[in-house]
C-alpha positions in Angstrom: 47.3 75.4 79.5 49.1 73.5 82.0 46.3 70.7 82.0 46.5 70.3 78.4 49.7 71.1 77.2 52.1 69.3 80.4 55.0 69.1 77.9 56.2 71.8 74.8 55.3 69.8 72.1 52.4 67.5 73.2 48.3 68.3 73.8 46.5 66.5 75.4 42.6 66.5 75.1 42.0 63.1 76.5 39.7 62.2 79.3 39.2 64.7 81.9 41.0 67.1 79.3 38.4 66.8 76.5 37.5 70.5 76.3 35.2 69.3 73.3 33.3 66.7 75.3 32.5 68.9 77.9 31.8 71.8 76.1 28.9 69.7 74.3 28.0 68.5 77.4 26.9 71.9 78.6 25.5 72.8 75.3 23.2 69.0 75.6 22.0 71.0 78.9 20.8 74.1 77.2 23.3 76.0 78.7 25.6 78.8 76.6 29.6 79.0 76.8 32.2 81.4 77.4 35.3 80.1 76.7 38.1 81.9 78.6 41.3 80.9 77.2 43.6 83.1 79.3 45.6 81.0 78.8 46.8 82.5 81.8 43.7 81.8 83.6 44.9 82.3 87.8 41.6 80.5 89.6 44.1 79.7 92.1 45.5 77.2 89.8 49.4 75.9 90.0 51.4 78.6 88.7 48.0 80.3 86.9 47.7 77.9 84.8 51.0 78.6 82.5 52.6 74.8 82.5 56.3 75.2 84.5 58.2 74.3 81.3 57.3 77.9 79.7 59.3 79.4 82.4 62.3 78.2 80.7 62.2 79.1 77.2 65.3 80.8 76.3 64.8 84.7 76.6 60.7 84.5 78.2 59.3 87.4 79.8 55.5 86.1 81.1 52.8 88.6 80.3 54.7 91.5 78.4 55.6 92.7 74.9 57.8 89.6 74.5 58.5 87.4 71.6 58.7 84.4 72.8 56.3 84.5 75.5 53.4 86.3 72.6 54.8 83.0 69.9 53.5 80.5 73.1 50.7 82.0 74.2 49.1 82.4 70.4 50.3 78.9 69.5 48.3 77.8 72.7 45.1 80.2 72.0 45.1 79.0 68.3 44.8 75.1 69.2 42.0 75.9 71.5 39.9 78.2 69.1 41.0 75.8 65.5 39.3 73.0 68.2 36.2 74.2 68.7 35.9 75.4 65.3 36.5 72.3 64.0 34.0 70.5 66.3 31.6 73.4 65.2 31.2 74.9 68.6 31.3 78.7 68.0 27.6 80.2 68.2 29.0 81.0 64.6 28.8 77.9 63.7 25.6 76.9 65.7 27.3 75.9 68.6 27.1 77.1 72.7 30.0 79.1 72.3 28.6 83.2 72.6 32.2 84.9 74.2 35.3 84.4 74.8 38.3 85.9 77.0 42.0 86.5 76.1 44.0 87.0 79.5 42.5 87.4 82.6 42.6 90.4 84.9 45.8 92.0 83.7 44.6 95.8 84.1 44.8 94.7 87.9 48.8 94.3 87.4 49.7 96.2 83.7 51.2 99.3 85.5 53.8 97.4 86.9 55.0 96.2 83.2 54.9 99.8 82.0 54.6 100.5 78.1 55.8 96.7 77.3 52.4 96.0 79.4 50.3 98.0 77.4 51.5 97.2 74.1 51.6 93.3 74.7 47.9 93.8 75.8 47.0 95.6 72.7 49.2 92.5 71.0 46.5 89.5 72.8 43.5 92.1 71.3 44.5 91.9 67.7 45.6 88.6 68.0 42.2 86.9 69.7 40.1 89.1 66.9 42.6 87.8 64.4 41.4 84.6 64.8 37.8 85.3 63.4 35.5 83.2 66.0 32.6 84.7 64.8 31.4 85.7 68.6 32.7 88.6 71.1 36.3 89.0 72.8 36.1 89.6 76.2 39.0 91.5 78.4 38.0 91.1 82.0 39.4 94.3 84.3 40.8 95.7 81.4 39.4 99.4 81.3 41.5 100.1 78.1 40.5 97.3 76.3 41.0 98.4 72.6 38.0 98.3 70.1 36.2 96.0 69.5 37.0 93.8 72.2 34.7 94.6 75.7 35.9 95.5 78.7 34.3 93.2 81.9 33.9 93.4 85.5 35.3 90.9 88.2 34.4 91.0 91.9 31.5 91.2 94.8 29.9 93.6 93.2 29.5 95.0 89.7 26.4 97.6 89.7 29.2 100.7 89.7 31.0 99.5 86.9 30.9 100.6 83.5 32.5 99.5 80.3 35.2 102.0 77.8 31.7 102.7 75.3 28.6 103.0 75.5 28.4 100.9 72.4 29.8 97.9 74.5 27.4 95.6 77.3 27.4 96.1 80.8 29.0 92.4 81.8 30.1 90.5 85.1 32.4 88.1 84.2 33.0 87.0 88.0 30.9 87.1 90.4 32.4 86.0 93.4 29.7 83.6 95.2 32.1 83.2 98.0 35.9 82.8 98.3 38.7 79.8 98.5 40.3 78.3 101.0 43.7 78.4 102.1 46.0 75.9 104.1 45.8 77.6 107.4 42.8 79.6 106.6 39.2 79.9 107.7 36.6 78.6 105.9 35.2 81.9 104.2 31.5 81.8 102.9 29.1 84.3 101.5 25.3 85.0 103.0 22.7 84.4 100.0 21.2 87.7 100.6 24.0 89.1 100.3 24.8 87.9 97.1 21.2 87.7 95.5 21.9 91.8 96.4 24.2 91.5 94.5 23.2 90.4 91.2 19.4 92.3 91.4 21.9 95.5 92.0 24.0 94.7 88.6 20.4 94.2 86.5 19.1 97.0 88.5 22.0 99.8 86.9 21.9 97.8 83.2 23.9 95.1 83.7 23.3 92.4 80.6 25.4 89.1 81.5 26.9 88.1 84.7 28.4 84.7 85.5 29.4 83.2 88.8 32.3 81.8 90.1 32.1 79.6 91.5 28.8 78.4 90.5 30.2 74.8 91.1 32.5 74.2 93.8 35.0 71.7 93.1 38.2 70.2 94.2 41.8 70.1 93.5 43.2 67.2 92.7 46.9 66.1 92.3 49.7 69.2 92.7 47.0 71.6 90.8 46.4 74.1 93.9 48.4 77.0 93.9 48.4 80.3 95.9 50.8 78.6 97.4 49.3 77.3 100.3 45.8 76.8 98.5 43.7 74.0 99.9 42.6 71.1 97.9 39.2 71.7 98.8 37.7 74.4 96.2 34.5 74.7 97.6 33.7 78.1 97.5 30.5 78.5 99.0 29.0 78.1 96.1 25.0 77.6 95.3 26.5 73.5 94.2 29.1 72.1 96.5 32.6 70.7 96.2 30.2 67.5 96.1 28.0 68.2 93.1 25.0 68.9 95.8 22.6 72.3 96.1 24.0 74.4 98.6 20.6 76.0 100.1 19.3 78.6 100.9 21.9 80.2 98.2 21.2 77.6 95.0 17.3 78.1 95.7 17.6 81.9 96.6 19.4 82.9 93.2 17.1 80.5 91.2 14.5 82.7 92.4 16.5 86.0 92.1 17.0 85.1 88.0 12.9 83.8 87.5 11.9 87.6 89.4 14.4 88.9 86.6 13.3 86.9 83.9 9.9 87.9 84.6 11.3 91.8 84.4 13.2 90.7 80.3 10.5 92.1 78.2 10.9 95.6 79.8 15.0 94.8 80.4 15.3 94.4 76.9 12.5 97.4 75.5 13.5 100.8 77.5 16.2 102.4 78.8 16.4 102.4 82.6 15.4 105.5 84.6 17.0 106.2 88.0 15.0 108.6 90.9 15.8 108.5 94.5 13.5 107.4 97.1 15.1 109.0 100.3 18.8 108.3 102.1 20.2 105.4 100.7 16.8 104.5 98.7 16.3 104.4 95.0 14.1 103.0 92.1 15.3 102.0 89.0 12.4 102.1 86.1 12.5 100.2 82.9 9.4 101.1 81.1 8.6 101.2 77.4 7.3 104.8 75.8 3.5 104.0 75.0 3.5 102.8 78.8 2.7 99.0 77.6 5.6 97.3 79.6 6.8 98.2 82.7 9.7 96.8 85.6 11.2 97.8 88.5 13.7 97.7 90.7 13.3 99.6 94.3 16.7 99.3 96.3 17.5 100.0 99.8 21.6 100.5 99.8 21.6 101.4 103.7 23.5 99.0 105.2 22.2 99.2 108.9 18.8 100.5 108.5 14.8 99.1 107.2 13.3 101.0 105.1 9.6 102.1 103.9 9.3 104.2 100.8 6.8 105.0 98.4 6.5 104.5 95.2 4.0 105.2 92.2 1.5 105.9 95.1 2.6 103.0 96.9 4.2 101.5 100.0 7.0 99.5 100.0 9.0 98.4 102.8 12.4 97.7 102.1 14.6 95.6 104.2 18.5 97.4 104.7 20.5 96.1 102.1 18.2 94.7 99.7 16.5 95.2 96.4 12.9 94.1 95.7 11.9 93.7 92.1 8.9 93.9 90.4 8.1 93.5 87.1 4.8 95.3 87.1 6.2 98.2 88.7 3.3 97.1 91.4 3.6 94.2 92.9 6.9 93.1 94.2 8.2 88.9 93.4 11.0 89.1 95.4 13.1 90.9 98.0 16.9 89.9 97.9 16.7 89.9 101.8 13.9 87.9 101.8 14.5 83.9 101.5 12.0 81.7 100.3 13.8 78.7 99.2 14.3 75.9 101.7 17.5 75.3 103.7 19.6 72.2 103.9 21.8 71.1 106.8 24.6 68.2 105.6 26.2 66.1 107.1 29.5 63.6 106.5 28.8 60.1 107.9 31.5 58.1 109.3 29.9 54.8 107.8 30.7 50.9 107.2 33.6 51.3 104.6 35.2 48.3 104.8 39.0 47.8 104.3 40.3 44.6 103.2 42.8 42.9 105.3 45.7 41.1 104.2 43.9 37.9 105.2 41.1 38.7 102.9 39.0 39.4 105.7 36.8 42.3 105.8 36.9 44.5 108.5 34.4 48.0 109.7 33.5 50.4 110.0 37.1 52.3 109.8 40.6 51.6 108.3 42.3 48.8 110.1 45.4 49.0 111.8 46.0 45.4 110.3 45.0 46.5 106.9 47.9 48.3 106.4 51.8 47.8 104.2 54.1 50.4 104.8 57.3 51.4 102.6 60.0 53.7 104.5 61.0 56.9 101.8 65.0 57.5 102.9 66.3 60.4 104.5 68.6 62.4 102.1 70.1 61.5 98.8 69.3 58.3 97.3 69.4 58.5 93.4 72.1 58.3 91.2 71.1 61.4 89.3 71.7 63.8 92.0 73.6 67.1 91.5 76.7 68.5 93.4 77.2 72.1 93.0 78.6 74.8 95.1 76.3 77.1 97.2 72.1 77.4 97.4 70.0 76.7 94.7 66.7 77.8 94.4 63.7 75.2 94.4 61.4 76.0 91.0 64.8 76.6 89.0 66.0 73.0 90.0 63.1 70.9 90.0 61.0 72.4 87.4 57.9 71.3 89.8 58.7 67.8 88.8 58.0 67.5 92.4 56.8 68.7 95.6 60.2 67.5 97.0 63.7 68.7 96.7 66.7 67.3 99.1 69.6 69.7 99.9 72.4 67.8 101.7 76.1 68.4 103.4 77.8 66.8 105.7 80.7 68.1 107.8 83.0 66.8 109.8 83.7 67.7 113.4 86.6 67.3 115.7 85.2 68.5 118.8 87.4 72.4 119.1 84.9 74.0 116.6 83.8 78.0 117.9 80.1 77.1 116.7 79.9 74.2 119.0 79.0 74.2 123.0 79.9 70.4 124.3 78.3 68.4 121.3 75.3 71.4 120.6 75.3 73.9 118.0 71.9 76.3 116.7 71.5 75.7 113.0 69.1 78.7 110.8 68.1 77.5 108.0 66.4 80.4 105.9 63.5 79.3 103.0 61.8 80.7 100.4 59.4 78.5 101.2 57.0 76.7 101.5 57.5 73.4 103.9 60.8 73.1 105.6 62.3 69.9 107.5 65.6 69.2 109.0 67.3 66.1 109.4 71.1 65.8 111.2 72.3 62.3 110.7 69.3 60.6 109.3 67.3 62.2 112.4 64.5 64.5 112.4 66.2 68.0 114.5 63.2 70.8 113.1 60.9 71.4 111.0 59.0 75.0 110.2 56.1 76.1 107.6 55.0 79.5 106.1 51.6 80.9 105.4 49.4 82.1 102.8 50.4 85.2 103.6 54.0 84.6 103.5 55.8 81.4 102.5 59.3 83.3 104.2 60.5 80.8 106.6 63.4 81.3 109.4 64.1 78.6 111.1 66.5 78.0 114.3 66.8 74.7 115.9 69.2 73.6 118.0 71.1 70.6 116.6 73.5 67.6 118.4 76.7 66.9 116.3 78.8 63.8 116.9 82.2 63.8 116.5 83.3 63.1 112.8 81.4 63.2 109.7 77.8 64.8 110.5 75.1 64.7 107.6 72.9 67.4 107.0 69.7 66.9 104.8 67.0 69.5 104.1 63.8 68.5 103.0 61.9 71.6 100.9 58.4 71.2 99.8 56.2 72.9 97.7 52.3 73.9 98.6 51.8 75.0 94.9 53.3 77.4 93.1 52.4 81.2 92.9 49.5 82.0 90.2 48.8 85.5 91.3 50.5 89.2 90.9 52.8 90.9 88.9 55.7 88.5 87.5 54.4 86.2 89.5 56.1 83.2 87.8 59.6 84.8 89.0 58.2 84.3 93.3 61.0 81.6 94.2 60.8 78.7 96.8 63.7 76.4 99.0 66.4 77.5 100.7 68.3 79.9 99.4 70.5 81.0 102.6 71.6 81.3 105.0 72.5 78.3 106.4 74.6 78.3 109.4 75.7 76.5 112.8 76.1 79.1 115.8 77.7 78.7 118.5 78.8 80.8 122.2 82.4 81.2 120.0 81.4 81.8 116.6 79.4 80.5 113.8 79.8 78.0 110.5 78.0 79.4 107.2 77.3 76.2 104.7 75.5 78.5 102.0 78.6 78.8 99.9 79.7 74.4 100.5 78.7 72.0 98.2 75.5 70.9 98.5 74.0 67.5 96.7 70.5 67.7 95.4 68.0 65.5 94.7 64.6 65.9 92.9 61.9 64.2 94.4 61.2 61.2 96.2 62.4 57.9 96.0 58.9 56.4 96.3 57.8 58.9 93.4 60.0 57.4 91.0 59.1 53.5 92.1 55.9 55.0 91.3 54.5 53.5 94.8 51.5 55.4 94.4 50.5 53.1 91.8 49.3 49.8 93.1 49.3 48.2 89.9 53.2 48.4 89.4 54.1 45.8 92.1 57.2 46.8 94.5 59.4 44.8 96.9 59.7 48.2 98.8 56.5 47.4 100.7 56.0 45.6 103.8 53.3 44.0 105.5 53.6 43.8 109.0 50.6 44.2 111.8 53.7 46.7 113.9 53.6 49.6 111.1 55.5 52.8 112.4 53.2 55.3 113.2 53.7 59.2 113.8 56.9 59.0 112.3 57.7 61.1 109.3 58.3 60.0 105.5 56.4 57.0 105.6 54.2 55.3 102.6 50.9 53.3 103.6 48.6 51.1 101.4 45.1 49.3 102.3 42.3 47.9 100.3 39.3 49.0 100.7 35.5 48.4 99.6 33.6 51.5 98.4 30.7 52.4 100.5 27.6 51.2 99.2 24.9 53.6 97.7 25.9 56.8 95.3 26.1 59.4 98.4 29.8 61.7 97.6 32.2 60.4 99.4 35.3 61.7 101.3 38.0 60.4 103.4 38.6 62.1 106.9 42.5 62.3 107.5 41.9 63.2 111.2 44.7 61.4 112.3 47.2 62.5 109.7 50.0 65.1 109.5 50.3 66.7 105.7 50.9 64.2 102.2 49.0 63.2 99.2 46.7 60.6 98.8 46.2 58.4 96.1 42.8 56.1 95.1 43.1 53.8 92.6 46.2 55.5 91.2 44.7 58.8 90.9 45.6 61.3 93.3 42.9 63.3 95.2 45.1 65.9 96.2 47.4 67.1 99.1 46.2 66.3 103.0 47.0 69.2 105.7 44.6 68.1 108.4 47.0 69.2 111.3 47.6 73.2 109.7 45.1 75.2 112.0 43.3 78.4 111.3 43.8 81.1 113.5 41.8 81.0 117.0 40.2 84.4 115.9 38.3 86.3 113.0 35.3 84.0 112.9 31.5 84.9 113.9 28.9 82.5 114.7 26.5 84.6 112.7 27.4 86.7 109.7 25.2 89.7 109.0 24.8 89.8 105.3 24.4 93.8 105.8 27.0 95.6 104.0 29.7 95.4 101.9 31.1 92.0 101.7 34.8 90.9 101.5 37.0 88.0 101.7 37.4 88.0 105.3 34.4 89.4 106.8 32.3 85.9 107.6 34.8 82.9 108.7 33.9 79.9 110.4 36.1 77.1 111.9 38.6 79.2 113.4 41.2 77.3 115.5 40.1 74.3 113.8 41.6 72.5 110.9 41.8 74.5 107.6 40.6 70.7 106.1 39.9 67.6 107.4 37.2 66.1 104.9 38.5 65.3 101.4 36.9 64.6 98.2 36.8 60.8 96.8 34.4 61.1 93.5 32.8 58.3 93.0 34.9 57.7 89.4 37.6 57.2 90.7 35.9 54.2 92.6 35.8 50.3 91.5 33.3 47.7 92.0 34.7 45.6 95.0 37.9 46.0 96.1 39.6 49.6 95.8 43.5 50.8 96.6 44.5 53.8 98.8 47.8 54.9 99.1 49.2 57.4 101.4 52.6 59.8 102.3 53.2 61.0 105.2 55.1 63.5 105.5 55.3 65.0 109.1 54.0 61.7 110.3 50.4 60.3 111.3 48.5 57.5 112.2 46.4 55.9 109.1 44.0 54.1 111.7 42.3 57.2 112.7 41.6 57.9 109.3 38.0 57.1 108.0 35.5 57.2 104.9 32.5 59.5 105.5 29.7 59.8 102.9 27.7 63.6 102.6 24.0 63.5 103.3 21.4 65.7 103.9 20.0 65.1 107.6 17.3 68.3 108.0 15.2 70.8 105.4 13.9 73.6 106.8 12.3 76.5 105.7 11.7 80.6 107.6 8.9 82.2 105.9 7.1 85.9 107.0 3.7 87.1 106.4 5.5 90.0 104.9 7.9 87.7 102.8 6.3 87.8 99.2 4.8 85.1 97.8 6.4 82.2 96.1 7.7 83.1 92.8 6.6 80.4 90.7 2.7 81.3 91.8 3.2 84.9 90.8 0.9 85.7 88.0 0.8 89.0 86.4 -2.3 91.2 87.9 -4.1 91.4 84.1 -4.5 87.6 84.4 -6.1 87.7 88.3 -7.0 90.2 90.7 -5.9 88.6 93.7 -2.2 88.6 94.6 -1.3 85.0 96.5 0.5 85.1 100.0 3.5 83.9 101.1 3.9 79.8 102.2 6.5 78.2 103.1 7.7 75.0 100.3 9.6 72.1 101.1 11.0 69.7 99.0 12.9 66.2 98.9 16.5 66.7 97.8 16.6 63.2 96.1 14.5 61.4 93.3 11.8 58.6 95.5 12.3 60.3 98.9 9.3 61.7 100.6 9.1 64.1 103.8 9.0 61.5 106.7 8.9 63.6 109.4 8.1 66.7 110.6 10.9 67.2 113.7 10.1 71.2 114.4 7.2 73.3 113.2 5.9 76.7 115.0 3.8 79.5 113.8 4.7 82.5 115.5 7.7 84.5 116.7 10.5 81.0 116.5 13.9 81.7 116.4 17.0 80.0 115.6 18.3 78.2 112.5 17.8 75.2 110.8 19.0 72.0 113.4 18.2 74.6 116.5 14.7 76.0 116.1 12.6 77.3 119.6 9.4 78.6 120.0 9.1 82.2 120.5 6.9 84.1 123.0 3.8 83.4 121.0 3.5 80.2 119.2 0.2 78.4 117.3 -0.5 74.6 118.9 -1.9 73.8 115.6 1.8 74.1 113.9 2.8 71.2 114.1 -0.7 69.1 113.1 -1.0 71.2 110.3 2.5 71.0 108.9 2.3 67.4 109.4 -1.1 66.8 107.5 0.3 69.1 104.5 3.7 67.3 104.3 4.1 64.0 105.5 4.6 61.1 102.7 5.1 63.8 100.2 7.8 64.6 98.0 7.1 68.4 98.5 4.7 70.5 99.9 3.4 74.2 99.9 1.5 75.4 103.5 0.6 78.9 103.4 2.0 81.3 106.0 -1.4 82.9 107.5 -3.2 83.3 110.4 -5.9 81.7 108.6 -4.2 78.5 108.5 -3.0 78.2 111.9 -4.9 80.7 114.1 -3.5 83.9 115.3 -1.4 83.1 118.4 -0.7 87.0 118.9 -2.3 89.4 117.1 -1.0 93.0 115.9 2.8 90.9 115.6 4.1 89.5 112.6 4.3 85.9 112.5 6.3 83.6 110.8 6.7 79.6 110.3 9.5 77.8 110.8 9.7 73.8 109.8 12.5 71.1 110.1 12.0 68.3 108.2 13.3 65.1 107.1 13.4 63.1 104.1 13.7 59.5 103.6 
């Protein structure tokens, strides 16, 4: 709502906003829709989606049995659905559209609303069936969801859940493929086995639709991040990348996961499933028709320590811990969750031969020049004629109306040197925040800064402070890391100082919450618009001596786009915390120098057992983000304009562009894995059941496997960019890897003794390849 509708009376559908355009864009793919309006809609989004301006609509109570707040939100969900009616996009109609949602995960947070909650919920039912759509309404972790609407499920898992009727569809509206990232956070991610589990669990105990998020990874550009403290990086772990490119083993591993399901839809769709255990933590889930003609099942292994072997139907199946094989026979078994036959993929950003365009026309590379850069100092303090005096503290969101990041607070007092808060010319100042960013300036100087966390934006800060005699200024710079999208009356969470503020000192103490206080919304540079290089300003200045590491500075440089049509990113090592604009556009807030913490992460995740949000982290006591996403539309033929500020204060030279390729496939195949999926064939078409081989293939259209750098047939170990030979390894691995693969766009060698010669009998081998394309 927020993206569409910035201002009360205007939407706007244009561009990246055309909801029609991209909804027949996913239809042109052969893909269905469900359209969740929400409109409050969370995903982390700047203040969940609602747009700021909603918050001050006289008498509004968000998300409750309120007038004004019910007359919005059905204005809002009416223009959406009249839309796609109108472009015939309802399934009704003949279009993609098959469901769609009205609010989003409010049974999480009704209690706290009471009966105004419940009645207001029952208020977004009627009206969303009201507006005949011809498909489904969806409430997502709503149990109650009234008739005829359908209750969903959100989360890691989803096989335990069941919907308000058994005349209503097992669903999964989230499934959580990994998890975001916050401002000093680990990076969380999510093992593929884990989540293939997952999903073979849900379709295992009757689940119908389930749909990922993220299934796309993606990025948040401009001030859209909430949280606060949300990173501009959405990534997610997901099976495609932030960068639009396949995340394996998890984009291959769930491709497979859905064909072994596919393969199970005429029996899915023709019986009722039929549950018996198979031991401790074992059980098989039957779907099979009456007259015994179809027939598919799922044998699970919930255990989340322990292998398995059970039998079933006279057979033996071994069952890794934590892992569901499925076959749609009931014999032979396609695929084990735990089991990974897809390739992997290792990335890699590139520092490369970007070249930024000095002022002499010159070109220079491979990094951004220190004498490619014009600078513009932002003032300290109040600057605009529009600022307010008032009397005491006023809160942040109240006063800006996140028109900005930015609001000033400033004082001044005057000292005569016999003050009880001083000591010789020192005094301690606190300074208590809301939130989020906090910097103190005493006559024009930098004296302190402090920051909260995703975990609590709260900030105290003490600082001790030099005063001069006669008038001192005091400015406060509040900032903004998005505003809260989550929780019950969520849109109420304040930010910016709101007291106390006072000088201390060995005699007594000065509290300035109550003075007058001028404030001032936003930057200076924001409204000169120096983020725009086509609006020319006399504010800049060219000069090879920029200031570096100082705070509140603008940069500009030219640049050329690097060459080819790899994603590209800029790395702001180098940098303290702003926003960066290219072309105009902005890709989002920089944080490179907020750190996670130095402890919670594993080098190796076990995928065993119940995930959560922060069981597998990775770059702890690292930057929470460093690489940031430049898509290639917002790039120009020849020369291109990037525009920085700097907050805390950084160095622009250290920044550089990077571009993200693949560098190694690999691939880990068993004898005991199964075989691949696409060479299963039902056993009334053959008698012979194929093995398992190991398949590699080229990520990019006219690249071919150029070398094979690692290849062993035996007991290896390691992961993909660290393999090693094992105890007991083939000498023909590599020859015969080589002959099968090399100057092919993909190849298939099959995982046997028979192919490579049995290097230790009575052991199971496997084969492990690295590879690289070109």
């Amino acid at each position: 709502m927020n993206l569409q509708r910035k201002k009360k009376k205007q939407y706007d559908f244009e561009g990246r906003k055309d909801l029609v355009r991209f909804v027949k864009a996913v239809a042109d793919a052969g893909l269905y829709v469900h359209l969740r309006i929400g409109p409050y809609v969370c995903a982390e989004w700047n203040y969940g989606g609602f747009p700021v301006w909603l918050h001050f609509v006289p008498g509004i109570k968000f998300r409750t049995d309120n007038e004004a707040f019910k007359a919005e939100m059905q204005r809002f969900t009416e223009k959406v659905v009249d839309t796609m009616k109108g472009a015939g996009l309802y399934a009704s109609q003949g279009g993609p559209i098959i469901l769609s949602q009205i609010e989003n995960e409010y049974g999480n947070i009704d209690s706290a609303y009471g009966a105004a909650g419940k009645a207001y919920m029952r208020w977004a039912a009627g009206m969303a069936v009201s507006l005949d759509t011809g498909v489904p309404w969806v409430m997502c972790q709503q149990s109650d969801a009234p008739d005829p609407l359908i209750n969903t499920c959100n989360g890691f898992y989803c096989d335990q859940f069941t919907p308000n009727s058994k005349s209503k569809p097992k669903m999964w509206t989230e499934n959580w493929s990994g998890w975001f990232l916050s401002f000093g956070g680990a990076v969380p991610y999510r093992p593929a086995e884990d989540l293939a589990f997952a999903v073979a669990r849900f379709y295992q105990r009757g689940g119908t639709f389930q749909n990922y998020y993220m299934y796309h990874g993606g990025t948040n550009f401009g001030r859209s991040t909430g949280g606060p403290f949300i990173a501009t990086s959405y990534d997610y772990d997901a099976p495609i990348d932030e960068y639009g490119m396949v995340r394996q083993p998890k984009w291959g591993h769930l491709r497979d996961v859905h064909k072994a399901i596919k393969l199970c839809e005429p029996a899915l769709i023709a019986a009722e499933p039929s549950y018996s255990s198979l031991g401790q933590n074992t059980e098989a889930t039957v779907y099979q028709t009456a007259d015994n003609s179809i027939c598919a099942a799922f044998l699970a292994n919930v255990d989340a320590q322990s292998d398995k072997t059970v039998k079933f139907n006279g057979n033996t199946y071994k069952l890794p811990a934590w892992s569901v094989s499925i076959l749609p026979d009931c014999k032979n078994v396609v695929l084990n969750t735990a089991q990974i036959n897809s390739q992997v993929t290792t990335s890699e950003m590139r520092s490369l031969g970007s070249s930024i365009q000095d002022t002499d026309d010159s070109l220079i590379t491979p990094e951004l020049a220190t004498a490619g850069w014009s600078y513009a100092i932002e003032p300290v303090g109040i600057t605009k004629e529009n600022a307010l005096t008032k009397p005491g503290l006023m809160e942040q969101i109240n006063t800006t109306a996140d028109a900005s990041d930015f609001l000033w607070y400033s004082t001044s007092i005057v000292v005569k040197g016999d003050e009880p808060y001083l000591n010789g010319s020192q005094s301690n100042l606190l300074v208590n925040s809301l939130g989020h960013v906090l910097q103190v300036y005493i006559n024009g100087k930098l004296a302190g800064s402090a920051k909260g966390s995703a975990s609590s934006s709260l900030i105290s800060l003490q600082t001790p402070v030099t005063l001069v005699p006669g008038k001192n200024k005091i400015d406060l710079l509040s900032t903004t890391v998005g505003l809260s999208n989550y929780g019950a009356f969520f849109d109420l969470v304040g930010a910016g100082v709101t007291g106390p503020v006072k000088l201390s000192g060995p005699n007594g103490a000065l509290n300035l919450s109550s003075t007058d206080w001028t404030y001032q919304i936003g930057l200076r540079g924001e409204d000169l618009h120096l983020y725009n290089p086509s609006e020319a300003s006399p504010e800049w200045v060219s000069d090879n001596a920029y200031p570096t590491n100082q705070p509140l500075i603008w940069y500009k440089t030219k640049f050329t786009a690097p060459a080819g049509d790899d994603p590209v990113a800029i790395d702001f090592t180098g940098m303290g915390k702003g926003e960066a604009w290219v072309n105009g556009q902005s890709i989002g807030r920089y944080w490179p120098t907020n750190l996670a913490p130095q402890s919670g992460c594993v080098n190796s995740c076990n995928y065993r057992g119940a995930y959560s949000s922060n069981k597998c982290l990775k770059k702890c006591g690292q930057p929470s983000q460093t690489l940031y996403h430049v898509p290639r539309s917002f790039l120009q033929p020849g020369s291109n304009d990037l525009v920085l500020f700097e907050q805390f204060g950084g160095d622009p030279s250290m920044i550089s562009f990077t571009t993200r390729q693949t560098s190694s496939i690999c691939a880990h195949v068993s004898e005991m894995h199964p075989a691949q999926i696409d060479s299963w064939i039902s056993p009334q078409q053959t008698s012979q059941t194929p093995g398992p081989a190991l398949r590699l293939e080229c990520p990019r259209e006219g690249q071919v496997i150029s070398n094979i750098k690692f290849a062993s047939f035996g007991t290896p170990s390691g992961t993909c960019g660290n393999y090693n030979h094992g105890e007991c390894s083939s000498s023909q691995a590599l020859a015969v890897v080589q002959e099968a693969c090399v100057g092919m766009t993909n190849c298939s060698v099959p995982v046997s003794s028979n192919n490579f010669g049995d290097p230790c009998s009575g052991v199971t081998k496997s084969l492990v390849v690295e590879a690289a394309c070109s």
